[in-house]
C-alpha positions in Angstrom: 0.0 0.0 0.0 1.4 3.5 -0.7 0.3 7.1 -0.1 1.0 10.1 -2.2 1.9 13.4 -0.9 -0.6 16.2 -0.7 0.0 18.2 -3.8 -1.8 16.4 -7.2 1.2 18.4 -9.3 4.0 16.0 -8.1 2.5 12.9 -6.4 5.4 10.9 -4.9 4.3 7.6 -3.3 6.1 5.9 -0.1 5.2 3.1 1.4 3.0 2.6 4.8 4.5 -0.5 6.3 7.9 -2.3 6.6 11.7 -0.7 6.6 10.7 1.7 4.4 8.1 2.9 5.8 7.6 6.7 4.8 9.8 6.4 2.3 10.0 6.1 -1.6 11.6 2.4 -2.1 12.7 3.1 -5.2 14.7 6.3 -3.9 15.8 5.0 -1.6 16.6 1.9 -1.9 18.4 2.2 -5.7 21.7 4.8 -4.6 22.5 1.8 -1.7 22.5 -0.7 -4.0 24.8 1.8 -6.7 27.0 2.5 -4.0 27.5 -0.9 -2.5 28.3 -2.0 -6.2 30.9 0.8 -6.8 32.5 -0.2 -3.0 32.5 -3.6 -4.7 34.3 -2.5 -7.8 36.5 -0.3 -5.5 37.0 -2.8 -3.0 38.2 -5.8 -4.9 41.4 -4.0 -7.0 42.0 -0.7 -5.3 44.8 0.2 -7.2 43.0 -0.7 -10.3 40.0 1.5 -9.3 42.1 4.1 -8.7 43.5 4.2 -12.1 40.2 3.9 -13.8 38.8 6.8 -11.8 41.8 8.8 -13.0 41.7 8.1 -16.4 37.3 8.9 -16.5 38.4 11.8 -14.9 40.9 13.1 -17.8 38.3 12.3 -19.8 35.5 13.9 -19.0 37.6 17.0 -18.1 39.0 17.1 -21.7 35.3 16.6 -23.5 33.2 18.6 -20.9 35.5 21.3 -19.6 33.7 24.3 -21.2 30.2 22.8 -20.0 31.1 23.1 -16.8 32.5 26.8 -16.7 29.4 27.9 -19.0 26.7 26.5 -17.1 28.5 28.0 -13.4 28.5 31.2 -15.5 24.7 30.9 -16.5 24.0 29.9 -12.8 25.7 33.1 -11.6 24.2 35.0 -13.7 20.4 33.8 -13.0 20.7 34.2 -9.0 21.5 37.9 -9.4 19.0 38.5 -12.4 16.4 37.0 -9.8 17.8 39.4 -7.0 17.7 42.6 -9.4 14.7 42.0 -11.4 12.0 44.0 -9.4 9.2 41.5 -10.2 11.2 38.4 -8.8 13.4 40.3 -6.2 10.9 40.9 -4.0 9.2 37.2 -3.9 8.9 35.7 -0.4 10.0 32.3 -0.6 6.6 31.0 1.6 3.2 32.6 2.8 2.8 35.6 2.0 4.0 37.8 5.2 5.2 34.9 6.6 8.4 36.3 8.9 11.7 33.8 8.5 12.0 30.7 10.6 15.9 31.7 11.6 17.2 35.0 13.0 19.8 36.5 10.6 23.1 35.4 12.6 21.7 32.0 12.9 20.5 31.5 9.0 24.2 32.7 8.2 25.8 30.7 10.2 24.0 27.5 9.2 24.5 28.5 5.6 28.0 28.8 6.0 28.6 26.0 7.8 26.8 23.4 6.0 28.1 25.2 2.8 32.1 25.8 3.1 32.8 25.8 6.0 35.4 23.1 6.0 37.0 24.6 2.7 37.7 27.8 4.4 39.6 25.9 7.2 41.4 23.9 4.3 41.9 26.5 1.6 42.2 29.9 3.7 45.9 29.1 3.3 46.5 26.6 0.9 44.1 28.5 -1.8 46.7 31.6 -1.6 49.5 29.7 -1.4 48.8 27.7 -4.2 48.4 30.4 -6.9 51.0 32.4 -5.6 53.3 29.6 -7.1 51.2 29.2 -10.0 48.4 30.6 -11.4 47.2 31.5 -15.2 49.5 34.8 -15.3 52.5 33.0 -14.4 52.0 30.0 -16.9 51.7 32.8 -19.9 54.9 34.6 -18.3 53.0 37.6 -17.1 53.2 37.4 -13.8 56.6 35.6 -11.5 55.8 33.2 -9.0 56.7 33.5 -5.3 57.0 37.3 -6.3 55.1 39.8 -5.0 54.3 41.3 -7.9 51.7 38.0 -8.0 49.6 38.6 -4.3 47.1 40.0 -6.3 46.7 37.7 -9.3 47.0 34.5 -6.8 43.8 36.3 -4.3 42.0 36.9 -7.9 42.1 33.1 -8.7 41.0 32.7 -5.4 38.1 34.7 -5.4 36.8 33.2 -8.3 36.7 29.6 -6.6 35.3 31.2 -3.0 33.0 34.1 -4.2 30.0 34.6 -6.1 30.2 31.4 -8.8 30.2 28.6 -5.8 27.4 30.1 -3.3 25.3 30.5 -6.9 25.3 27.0 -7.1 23.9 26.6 -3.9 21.3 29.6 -4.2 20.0 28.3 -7.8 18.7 25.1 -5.9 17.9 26.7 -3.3 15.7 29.5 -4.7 14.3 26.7 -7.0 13.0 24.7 -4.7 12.0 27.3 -1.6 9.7 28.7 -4.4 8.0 25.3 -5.4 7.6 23.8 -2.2 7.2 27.1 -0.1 4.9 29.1 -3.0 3.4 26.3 -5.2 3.2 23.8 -2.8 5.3 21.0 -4.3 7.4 18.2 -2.5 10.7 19.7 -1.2 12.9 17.7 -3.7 14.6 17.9 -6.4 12.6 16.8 -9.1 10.0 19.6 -8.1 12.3 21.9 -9.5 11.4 20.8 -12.8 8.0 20.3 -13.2 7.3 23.4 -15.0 9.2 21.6 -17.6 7.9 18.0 -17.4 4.8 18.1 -15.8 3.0 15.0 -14.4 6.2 12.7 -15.3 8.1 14.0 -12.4 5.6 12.3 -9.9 7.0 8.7 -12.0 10.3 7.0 -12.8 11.6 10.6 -14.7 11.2 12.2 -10.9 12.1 9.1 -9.0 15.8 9.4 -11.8 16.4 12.9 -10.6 16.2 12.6 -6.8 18.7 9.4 -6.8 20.7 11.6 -9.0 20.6 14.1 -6.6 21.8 11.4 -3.5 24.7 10.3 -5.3 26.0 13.4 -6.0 25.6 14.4 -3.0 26.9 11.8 -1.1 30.2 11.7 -3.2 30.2 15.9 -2.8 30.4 15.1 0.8 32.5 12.8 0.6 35.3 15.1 -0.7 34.7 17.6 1.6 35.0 14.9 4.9 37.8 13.6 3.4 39.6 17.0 3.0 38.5 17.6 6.6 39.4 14.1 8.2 43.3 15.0 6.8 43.1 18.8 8.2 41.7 17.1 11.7 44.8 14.7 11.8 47.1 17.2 11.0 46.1 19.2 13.7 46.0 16.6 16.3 49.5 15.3 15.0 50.3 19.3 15.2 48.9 19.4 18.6 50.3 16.3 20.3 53.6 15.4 18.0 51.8 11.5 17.6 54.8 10.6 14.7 52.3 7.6 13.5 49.8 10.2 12.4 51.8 11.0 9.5 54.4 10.0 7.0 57.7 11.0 5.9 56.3 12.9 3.8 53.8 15.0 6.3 50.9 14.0 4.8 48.4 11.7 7.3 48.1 8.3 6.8 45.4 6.2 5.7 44.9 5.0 9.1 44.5 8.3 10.9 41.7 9.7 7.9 39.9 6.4 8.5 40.1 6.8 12.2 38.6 10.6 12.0 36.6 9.6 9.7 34.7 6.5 11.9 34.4 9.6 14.8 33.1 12.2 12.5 30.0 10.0 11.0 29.3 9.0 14.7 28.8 12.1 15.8 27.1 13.5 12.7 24.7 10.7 13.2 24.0 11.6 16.7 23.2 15.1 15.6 21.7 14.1 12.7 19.1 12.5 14.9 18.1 15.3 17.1 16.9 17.8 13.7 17.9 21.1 12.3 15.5 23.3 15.1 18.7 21.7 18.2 21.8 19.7 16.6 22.4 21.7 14.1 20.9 24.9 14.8 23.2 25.1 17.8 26.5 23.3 16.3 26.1 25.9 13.7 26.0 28.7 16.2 29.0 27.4 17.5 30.7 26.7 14.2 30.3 30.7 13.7 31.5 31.9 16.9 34.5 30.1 16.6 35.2 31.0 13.4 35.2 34.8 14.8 37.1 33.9 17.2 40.1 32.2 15.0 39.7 35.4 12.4 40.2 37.8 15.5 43.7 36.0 16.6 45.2 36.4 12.8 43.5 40.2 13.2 45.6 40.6 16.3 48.6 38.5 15.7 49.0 38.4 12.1 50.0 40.2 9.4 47.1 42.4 9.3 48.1 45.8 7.4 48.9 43.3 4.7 46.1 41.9 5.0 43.8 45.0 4.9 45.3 45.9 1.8 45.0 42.5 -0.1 40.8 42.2 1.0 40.6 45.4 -0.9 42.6 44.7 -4.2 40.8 41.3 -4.3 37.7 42.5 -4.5 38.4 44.9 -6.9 40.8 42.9 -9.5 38.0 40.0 -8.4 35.0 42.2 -10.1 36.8 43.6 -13.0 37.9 39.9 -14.0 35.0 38.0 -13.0 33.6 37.5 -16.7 36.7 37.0 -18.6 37.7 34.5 -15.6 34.0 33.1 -15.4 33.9 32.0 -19.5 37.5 31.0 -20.6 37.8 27.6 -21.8 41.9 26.8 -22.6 41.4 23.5 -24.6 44.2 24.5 -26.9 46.9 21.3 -25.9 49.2 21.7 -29.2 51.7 24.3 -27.4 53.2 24.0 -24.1 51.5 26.8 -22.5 47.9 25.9 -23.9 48.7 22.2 -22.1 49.7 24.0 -19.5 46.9 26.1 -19.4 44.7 23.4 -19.8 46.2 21.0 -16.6 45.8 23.9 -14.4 42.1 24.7 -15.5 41.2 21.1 -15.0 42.9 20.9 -11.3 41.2 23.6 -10.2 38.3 25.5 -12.0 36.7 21.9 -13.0 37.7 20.4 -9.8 36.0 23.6 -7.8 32.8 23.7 -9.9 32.3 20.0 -10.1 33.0 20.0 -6.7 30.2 22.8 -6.1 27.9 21.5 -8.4 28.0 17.5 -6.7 27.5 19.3 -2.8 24.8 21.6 -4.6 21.8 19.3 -4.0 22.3 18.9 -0.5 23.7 22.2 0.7 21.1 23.7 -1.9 18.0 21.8 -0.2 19.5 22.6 3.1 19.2 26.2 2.3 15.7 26.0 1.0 14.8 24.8 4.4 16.8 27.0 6.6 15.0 30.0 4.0 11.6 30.1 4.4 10.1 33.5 4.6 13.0 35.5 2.8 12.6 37.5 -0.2 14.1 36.1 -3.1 16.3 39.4 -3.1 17.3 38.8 0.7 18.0 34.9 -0.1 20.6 36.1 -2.7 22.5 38.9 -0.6 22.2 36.5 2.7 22.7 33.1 0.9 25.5 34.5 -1.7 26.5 37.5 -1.6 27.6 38.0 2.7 29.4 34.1 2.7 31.1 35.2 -0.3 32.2 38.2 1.7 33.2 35.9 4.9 35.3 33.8 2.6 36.9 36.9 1.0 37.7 37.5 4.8 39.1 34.1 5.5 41.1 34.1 2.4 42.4 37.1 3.0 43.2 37.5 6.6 44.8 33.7 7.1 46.0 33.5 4.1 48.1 36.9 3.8 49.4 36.1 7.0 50.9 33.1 5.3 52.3 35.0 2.1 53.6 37.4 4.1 55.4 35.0 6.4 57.1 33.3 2.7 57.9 37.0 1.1 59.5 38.0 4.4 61.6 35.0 4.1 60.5 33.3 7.7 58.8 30.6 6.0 61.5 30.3 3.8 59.4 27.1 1.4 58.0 26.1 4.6 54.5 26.8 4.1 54.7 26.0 0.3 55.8 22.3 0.9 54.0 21.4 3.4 51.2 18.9 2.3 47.6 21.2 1.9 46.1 19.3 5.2 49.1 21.0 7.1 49.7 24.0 5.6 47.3 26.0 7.9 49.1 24.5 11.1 52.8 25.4 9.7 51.5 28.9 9.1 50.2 29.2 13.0 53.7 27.3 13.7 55.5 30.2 12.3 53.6 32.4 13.2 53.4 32.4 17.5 55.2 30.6 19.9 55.3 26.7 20.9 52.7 27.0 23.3 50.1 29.3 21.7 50.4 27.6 18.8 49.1 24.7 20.6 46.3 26.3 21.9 45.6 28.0 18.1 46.1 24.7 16.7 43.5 23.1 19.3 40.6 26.0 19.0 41.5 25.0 14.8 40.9 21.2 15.8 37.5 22.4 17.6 36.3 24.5 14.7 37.2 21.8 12.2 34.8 19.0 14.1 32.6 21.3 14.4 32.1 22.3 11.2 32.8 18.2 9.8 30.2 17.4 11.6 27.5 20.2 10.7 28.3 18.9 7.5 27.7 15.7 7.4 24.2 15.9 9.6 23.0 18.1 7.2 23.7 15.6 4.2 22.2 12.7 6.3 19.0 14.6 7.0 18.7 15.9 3.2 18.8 12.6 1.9 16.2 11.1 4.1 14.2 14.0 2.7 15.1 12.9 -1.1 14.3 9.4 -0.1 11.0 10.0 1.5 9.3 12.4 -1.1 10.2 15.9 0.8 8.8 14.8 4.2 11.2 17.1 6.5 10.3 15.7 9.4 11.9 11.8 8.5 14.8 11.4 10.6 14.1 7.6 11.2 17.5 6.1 13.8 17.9 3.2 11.6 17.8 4.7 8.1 20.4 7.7 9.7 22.6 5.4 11.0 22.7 3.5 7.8 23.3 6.1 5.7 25.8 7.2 7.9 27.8 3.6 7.7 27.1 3.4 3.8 28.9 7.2 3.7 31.8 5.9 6.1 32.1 2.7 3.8 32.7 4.7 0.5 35.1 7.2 1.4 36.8 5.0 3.1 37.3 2.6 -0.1 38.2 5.7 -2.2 41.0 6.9 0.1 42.1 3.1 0.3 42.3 2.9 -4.1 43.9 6.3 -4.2 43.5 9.0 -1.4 42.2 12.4 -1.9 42.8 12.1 -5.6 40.3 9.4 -6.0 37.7 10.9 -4.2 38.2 14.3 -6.3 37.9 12.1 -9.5 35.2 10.1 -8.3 33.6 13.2 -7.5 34.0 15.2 -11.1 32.8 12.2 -12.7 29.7 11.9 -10.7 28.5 15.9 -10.8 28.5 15.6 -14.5 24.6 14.4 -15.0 23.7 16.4 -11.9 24.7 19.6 -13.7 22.1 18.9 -16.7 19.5 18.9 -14.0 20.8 22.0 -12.7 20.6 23.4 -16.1 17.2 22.4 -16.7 16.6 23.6 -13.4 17.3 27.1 -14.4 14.9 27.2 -17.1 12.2 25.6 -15.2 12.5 28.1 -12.8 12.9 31.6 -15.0 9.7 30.1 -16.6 7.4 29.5 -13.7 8.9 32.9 -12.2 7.8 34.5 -15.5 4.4 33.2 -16.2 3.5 34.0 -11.8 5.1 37.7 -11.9 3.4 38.3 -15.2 0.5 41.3 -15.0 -2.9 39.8 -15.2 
């Protein structure tokens, strides 16, 4: 026996009896049974996995490259359209005077939590770093690298992986589906977002195709992120208590210690999962925000803060100027060593960054939507896009000038450069204060980074049980969290086995690939229902 949910537009049936009760068994069930084949695949030739990843990766870098900077562009474009349009801008995403569900430091702080928050603790540093050695300008010989003629070109490459284009991602599903579950009345999924286009097929096999689309991309999105995470959390506790078998030779942490973190993490995220966005994660969020003011007031204070002053307001400005030209060149041109060049560093970071965004898009997206009730369509873009952009600028910025100024100055001397990305935050605070406040830096880092881990990993629990069960909110069933949570555990756990980090980000660029046609589509569907329900009478 099955019921449907309440509006006739998108009827999504689940079952009334059994394991999967409440839930859409087809939804459900079919990503479990995906994933425990790919663990399979994984698990019974690593190495061999590993390699196959890679090479599908090449691939589908080298043949969709340009679909995935033009379609970020268009989704950039569409969120602040929607914002600036008078008709759309002032929209309230639910009842009509219906006041928000969050206060404004808590909606923030949930956004950016669940969004990036782990990034920033990751890429504050490295992100700088990174494109201070290299970085478009240099590769064409306009720019030397480790100069400091080249701040500004490495915070403008920056900028354009941190700013506007990723929180667009987020906003476009966001928008989308606050408006047809909060305004038409639809299921809070994914495949609501296109019914203006499909009609009655999304309540069938078509809808029940885009939600399990939307759980696999999200749980390998995720699954990137946590695995960045779990090697930044053993980094720091090696950092904080010297433990030599947390690491290698080489400084990067070893498969044990990610797998360890990584077994604590989904515990914990579980645990919160259970308790709902209105305790667990309203609060952790809370906390996640106070301590990330907290950690941005001791660089302030202790760091190299004229310098950084000085870089926030160059990168916004060479960030703006170039955002177009930067948003919408493709180099595919491989016949010359520079176009290779080119090329390689396009596809290690501006595909990696928007095939990352797009694959954690359906869950930070729907997390958004539901955190978003009652705001204007032009307050969802400024609070949703537009202020975490300007808290990553911040991050970016204030940690990582204090970095760059540490290697022009000559203190670092390579230090920070070499050190693996999952340590690079800790050698800057290393370098940076004494022994014993670095500790104590290094431990309120450690705090912030669990925090934030786990934040992130509730919130994808919770917003797959909400795919799964046709937009009912309120499932949070114990069983079905905690198997989601071992299923999560399970696959990042075979990827960093067949290849570390690197097959997890090919895994992942692979897998956002027919997520981003839905997002596409997504735009459309949207722009036309926005049209035809703003349109005079």
């Amino acid at each position: 026996m099955t019921q449907s949910s309440a509006d006739p537009l998108v009827s999504i049936s689940t079952t009334k009896t059994g394991f999967y009760r409440g839930f859409n068994v087809s939804v459900a069930a079919i990503p479990k049974v995906l994933i425990f084949a790919f663990i399979l695949w994984v698990g019974l030739s690593p190495e061999r996995a590993g390699e196959q990843l890679a090479a599908l990766q090449t691939w589908s870098t080298s043949s969709f490259g340009g679909w995935y900077v033009y379609v970020t562009a268009l989704f950039t474009v569409t969120c602040l359209a929607l914002a600036l349009w008078p008709r759309t801008g002032g929209i309230v995403l639910g009842k009509k005077n219906e006041a928000p569900a969050f206060s404004l430091f808590t909606w923030v702080s949930m956004m950016f939590g669940a969004g990036i928050g782990i990034g920033m603790l990751t890429y504050s540093t490295a992100e700088p770093i990174f494109h201070f050695a290299t970085n478009p300008e240099t590769i064409q010989g306009l720019s030397t690298p480790l100069d400091e003629s080249n701040v500004r070109n490495a915070y403008k490459w920056a900028m354009l992986h941190y700013g506007l284009t990723p929180w667009a991602c987020y906003g476009l599903i966001g928008i989308s589906l606050s408006y047809f579950s909060y305004v038409r009345g639809l299921p809070l999924t994914i495949r609501s977002g296109l019914q203006p286009l499909f009609g009655d097929a999304m309540s069938g096999w078509a809808g029940h195709l885009v939600d399990i689309a939307a759980i696999l991309a999200t749980m390998i999105g995720l699954g990137v992120t946590v695995g960045y995470g779990v090697s930044q959390f053993a980094s720091g506790i090696f950092n904080i208590s010297g433990i030599a078998s947390i690491v290698d030779e080489a400084g990067k942490p070893t498969l044990t210690a990610q797998i360890t973190g990584l077994v604590i993490i989904v515990a914990a995220s579980c645990i919160s999962a259970l308790s709902g966005i209105q305790r667990g994660i309203k609060w952790l969020s809370n906390i996640n925000m106070l301590l990330s003011i907290s950690l941005l007031l001791c660089f302030v204070a202790l760091g190299s803060t004229l310098f950084a002053i000085q870089s926030f307001g160059y990168a916004i400005w060479d960030y703006l100027t170039a955002l177009p030209s930067m948003s919408t060149t493709v180099w595919n041109d491989s016949s010359t060593e520079v176009g290779a060049a080119l090329q390689s560093w396009q596809g290690d970071w501006n595909i990696f960054y928007w095939a990352w965004w797009i694959a954690f898009a359906p869950f930070v997206g729907m997390f958004l939507a539901r955190v978003s009730k009652g705001r204007t369509i032009r307050e969802y873009v400024l609070g949703a896009i537009i202020v975490p952009s300007l808290i990553c600028l911040t991050w970016l910025t204030f940690v990582g000038a204090t970095a760059l100024d540490l290697e022009l100055s000559g203190i670092a001397q390579g230090a920070i450069v070499n050190s693996d990305i999952s340590a690079q935050l800790f050698t800057t605070i290393n370098l940076m204060l004494s022994p014993s406040m670095a500790v104590a830096l290094s431990v309120l880092v450690v705090v912030l980074l669990l925090t934030f881990l786990i934040t992130s990993a509730d919130s994808g629990i919770l917003i797959i049980n909400t795919l799964a069960s046709g937009g009912d909110q309120s499932q949070k069933q114990g069983l079905h969290v905690m198997l989601w949570g071992m299923i999560f555990a399970m696959l990042v756990s075979f990827l960093l086995i067949a290849g570390g980090m690197d097959a997890l980000r090919s895994a992942m660029i692979i897998g956002a690939l027919p997520f981003s046609l839905v997002m596409a589509l997504m735009v459309v569907a949207l722009v036309k229902a926005l049209a035809f329900d703003s349109s005079p009478n």
